[in-house]
N, C-alpha and C positions, 0 to 999 in steps of 0.2 A: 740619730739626728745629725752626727758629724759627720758622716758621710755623704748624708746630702746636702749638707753645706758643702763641704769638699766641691761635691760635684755643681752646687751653682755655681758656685765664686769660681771654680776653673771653665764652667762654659761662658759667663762674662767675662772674663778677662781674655779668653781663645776669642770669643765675639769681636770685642775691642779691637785686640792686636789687628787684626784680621782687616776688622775697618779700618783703622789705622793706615795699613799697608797700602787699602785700597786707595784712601782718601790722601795719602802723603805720597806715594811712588807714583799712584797710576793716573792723579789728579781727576779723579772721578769727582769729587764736592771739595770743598773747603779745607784744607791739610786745618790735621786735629795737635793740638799741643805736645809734644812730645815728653814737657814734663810731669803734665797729667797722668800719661801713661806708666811712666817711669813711677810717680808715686804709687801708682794703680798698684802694681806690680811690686813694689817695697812694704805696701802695709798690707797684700796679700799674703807673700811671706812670711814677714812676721805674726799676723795674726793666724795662718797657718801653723807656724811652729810651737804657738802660746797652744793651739788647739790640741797640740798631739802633747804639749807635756801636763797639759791640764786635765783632771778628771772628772772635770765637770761638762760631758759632752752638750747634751743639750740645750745649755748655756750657749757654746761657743758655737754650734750647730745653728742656733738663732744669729750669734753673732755676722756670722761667714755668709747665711742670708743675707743678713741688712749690708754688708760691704756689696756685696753683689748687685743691691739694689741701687747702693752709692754708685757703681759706676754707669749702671741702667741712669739716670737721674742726670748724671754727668755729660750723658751722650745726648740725652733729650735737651739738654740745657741749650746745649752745644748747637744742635741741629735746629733748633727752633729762633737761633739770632741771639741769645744772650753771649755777650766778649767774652772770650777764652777767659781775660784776668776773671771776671765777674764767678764763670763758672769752674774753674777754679779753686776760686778760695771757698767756693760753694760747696765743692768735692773735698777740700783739705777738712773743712769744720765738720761736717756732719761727718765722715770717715773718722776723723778722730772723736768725733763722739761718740760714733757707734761703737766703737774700740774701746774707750771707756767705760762705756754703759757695760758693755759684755765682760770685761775684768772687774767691775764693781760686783756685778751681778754674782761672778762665779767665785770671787774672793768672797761674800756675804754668806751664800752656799756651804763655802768651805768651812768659814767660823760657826756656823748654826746645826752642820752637821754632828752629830753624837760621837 
C-alpha cells in the first residue's frame, strides 16, 4: 500500500509542478501560488520520510493517498475561481489534517500491536 501512495503523491505533485510551469512561465491561465506548491512539496517530503521510517505501511500508504487528493482539491479550488489566500489555507488545514489523522492512525496501531 506504500508504494502506491509513493506513486500517487509523486504523480500529483509531477502533475502540479508541471502545471505550475505551464501556468506561471508560459502564462497559459492564471499563475498558480508559488507557496502553495512550495508547501505541496515540504509535507510531501516529510510525510514521505515519516512513511519510510514508519512500519506501519498501510496506514501511511492511505495517508500519501489522501495528500495527493489535498493537492487534486487544491487545483480544483484554484481553477474553478475560489482566491488563492481562500484555497490555500483550504490546502494548509486538511493537508495538515490528513497528516494527523495518518500519525494518529499509525501511532494507535503501533500501541495495540502485541
Amino acid at each position: 500500500m506504500r508504494i502506491l501512495g509513493w506513486m500517487a503523491v509523486l504523480a500529483a505533485m509531477s502533475g502540479w509542478s508541471a502545471w505550475f510551469v505551464i501556468c506561471n512561465v508560459y502564462e497559459f491561465s492564471l499563475p498558480l501560488d508559488p507557496w502553495a506548491l512550495a508547501f505541496g512539496w515540504l509535507i510531501t517530503l516529510v510525510a514521505c520520510v515519516q512513511s519510510l521510517r514508519s512500519a506501519h505501511r498501510r496506514a501511511w500508504g492511505w495517508g500519501l493517498c489522501g495528500l495527493a487528493s489535498c493537492f487534486g482539491m487544491y487545483l480544483l479550488l484554484v481553477h474553478r475561481g475560489l482566491g488563492h489566500g481562500a484555497a490555500l489555507a483550504v490546502l494548509v488545514v486538511v493537508a495538515l489534517g490528513v497528516f494527523a489523522l495518518t500519525m494518529k492512525v499509525a501511532r494507535r496501531s503501533r500501541v495495540q500491536a502485541p
